[in-house]
N, C-alpha and C positions, 0 to 999 in steps of 0.2 A: 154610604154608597158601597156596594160590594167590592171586589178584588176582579179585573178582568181577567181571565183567563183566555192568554191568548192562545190565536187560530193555526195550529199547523202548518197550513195553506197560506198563511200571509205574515207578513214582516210589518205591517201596522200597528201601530201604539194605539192606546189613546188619549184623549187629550192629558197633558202633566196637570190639569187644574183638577180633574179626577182622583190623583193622590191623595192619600190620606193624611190627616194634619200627625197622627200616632199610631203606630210609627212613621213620623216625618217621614214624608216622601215615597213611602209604599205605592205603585202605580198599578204592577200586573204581575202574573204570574204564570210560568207555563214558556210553551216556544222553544224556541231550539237557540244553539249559537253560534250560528252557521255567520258566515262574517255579514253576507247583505242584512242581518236581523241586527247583528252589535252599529252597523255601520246606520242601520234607521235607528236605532237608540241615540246614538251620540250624537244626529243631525238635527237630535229633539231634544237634545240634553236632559238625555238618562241613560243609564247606567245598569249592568247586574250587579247584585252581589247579595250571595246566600252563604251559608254553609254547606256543608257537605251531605248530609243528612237534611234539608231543606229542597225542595223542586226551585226552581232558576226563579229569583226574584225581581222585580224590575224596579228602581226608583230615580226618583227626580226632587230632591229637598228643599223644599222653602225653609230657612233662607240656603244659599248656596254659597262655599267660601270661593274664591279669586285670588290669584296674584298675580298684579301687573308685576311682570320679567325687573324693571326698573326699580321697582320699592323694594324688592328681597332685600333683608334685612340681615347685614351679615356686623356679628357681634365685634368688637376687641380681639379677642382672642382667635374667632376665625381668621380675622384681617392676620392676625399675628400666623399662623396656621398656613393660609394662602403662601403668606411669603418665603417659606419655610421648606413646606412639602416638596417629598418628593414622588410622591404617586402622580399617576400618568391616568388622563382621563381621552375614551374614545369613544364616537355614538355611532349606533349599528353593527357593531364588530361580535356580539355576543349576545344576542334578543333573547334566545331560547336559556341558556345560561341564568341571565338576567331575570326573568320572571321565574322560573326552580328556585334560583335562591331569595326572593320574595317569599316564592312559597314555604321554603323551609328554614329562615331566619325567623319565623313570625311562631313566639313562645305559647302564646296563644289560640292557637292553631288559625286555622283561614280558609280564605273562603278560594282561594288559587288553585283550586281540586285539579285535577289533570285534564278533564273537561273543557277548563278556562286556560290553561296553557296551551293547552292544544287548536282552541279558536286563535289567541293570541298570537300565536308563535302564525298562523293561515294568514290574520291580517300584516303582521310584519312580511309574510312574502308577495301579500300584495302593495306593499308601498303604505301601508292607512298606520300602522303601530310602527313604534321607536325605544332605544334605548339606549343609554348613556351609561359605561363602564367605567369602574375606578379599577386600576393598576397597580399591585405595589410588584415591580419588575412583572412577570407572568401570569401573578395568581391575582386573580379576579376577587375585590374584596369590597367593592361598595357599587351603588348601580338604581338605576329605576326604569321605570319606562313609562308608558303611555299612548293614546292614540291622537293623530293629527285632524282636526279638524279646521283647516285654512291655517289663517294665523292664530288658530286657537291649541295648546296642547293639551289634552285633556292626561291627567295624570291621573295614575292608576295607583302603584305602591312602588317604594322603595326599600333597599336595603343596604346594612352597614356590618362589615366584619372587622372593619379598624375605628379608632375617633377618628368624626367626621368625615368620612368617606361617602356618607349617602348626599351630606351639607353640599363636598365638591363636588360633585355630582348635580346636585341642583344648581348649584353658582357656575358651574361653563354652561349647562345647557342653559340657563338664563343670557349670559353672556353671549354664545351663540344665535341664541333661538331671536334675542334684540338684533342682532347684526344685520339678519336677516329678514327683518319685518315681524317676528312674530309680534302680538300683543298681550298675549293674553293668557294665563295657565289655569284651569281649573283644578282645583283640590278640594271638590265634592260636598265633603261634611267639614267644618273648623273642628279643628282640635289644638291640645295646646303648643303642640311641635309644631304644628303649620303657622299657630297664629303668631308664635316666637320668631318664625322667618319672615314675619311682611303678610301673610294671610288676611281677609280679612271676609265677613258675609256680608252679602247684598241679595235683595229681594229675586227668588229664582225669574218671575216677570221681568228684571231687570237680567240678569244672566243672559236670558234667553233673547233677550232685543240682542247683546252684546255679540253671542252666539251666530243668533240668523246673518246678523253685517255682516263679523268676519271670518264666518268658516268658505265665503266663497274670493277670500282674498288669500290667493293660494301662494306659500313661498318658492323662490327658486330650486327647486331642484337638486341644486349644490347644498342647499342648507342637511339633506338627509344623507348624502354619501357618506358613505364608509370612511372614517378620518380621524385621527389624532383633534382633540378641541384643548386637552393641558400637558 
């Protein structure tokens, strides 16, 4: 089955059963990334991600990795780490920050063109994308972000300029993201840094029932203000 090439004119997918098995999860191609177009992606769970030198790619992976918020998996050593640190984590305090050093922590260059920061950074002012800052006093040194879909976080990429700084960073906004009903994190493709934290894949038919319940179980409010979480 070909590659859609989407319509200018419209913010429609098509069906994710359409993707292709190789490259896993290839759906469409083309479109713009105006936020109503990311925001119908993600309420169909899929996702861009090209390179720079590549036209806007769409996919949707069978299988799909997950973590439930509760199973992250934090090693000995983290435990020992947690108890220890003294970096300071806050979420929403630094979006735009947050995704630049995604994009330029990453040795192997990325797919976070300016392009993708610049929708990202549109959906963070509309309330739909987040992100979680690590602290060591002032300088900004570990961090992720991602977009809210109800109680679902859909996560994007992270980064780490100390040990463990991107881990704490995942472990408050777990911690948080539970307090406040989330359920659910998406981590897209498994690899073996995600599957080392509690990661794990499930059938994308299976995502997507998980998806459709609870991206319209929306959390308080409070859970996104601006605030100290370590």
């Amino acid at each position: 089955m070909p590659i859609t090439q989407l319509h200018p004119d419209s913010v429609a997918f098509p069906p994710v059963e359409h993707a292709l098995k190789d490259p896993n999860g290839l759906l469409a191609l083309g479109g713009d990334l105006s936020p109503e177009r990311l925001m119908s992606a993600y309420q169909n769970g899929i996702f861009p991600w090209f390179s720079p030198d590549d036209p806007i790619l769409w996919w949707s992976p069978d299988p799909r990795a997950i973590l439930i918020p509760q199973e992250l998996h934090v090693s000995r050593s983290m435990k020992k780490f947690l108890r220890q640190t003294q970096l300071q984590v806050t979420i929403n305090m630094a979006f735009d920050r947050v995704i630049a050093a995604c994009a330029n922590e990453r040795n192997e260059g990325t797919w976070i063109v300016p392009p993708i920061q610049h929708s990202y950074v549109q959906l963070y002012n509309h309330g739909m994308a987040h992100s979680v800052e690590v602290w060591q006093d002032a300088e900004l040194v570990g961090g992720l972000y991602g977009v809210e879909q109800g109680s679902v976080f859909c996560g994007e990429s992270m980064f780490s300029r100390r040990d463990n700084a991107s881990k704490l960073a995942l472990y408050a906004l777990c911690q948080h993201f539970v307090n406040y009903g989330g359920k659910l994190i998406d981590c897209q493709i498994l690899n073996d840094h995600t599957e080392s934290l509690g990661a794990k894949d499930i059938l994308r038919s299976d995502y997507l029932h998980l998806l459709h319940k609870l991206q319209h179980q929306q959390l308080p409010i409070e859970c996104w203000v601006p605030q100290r979480l370590w």
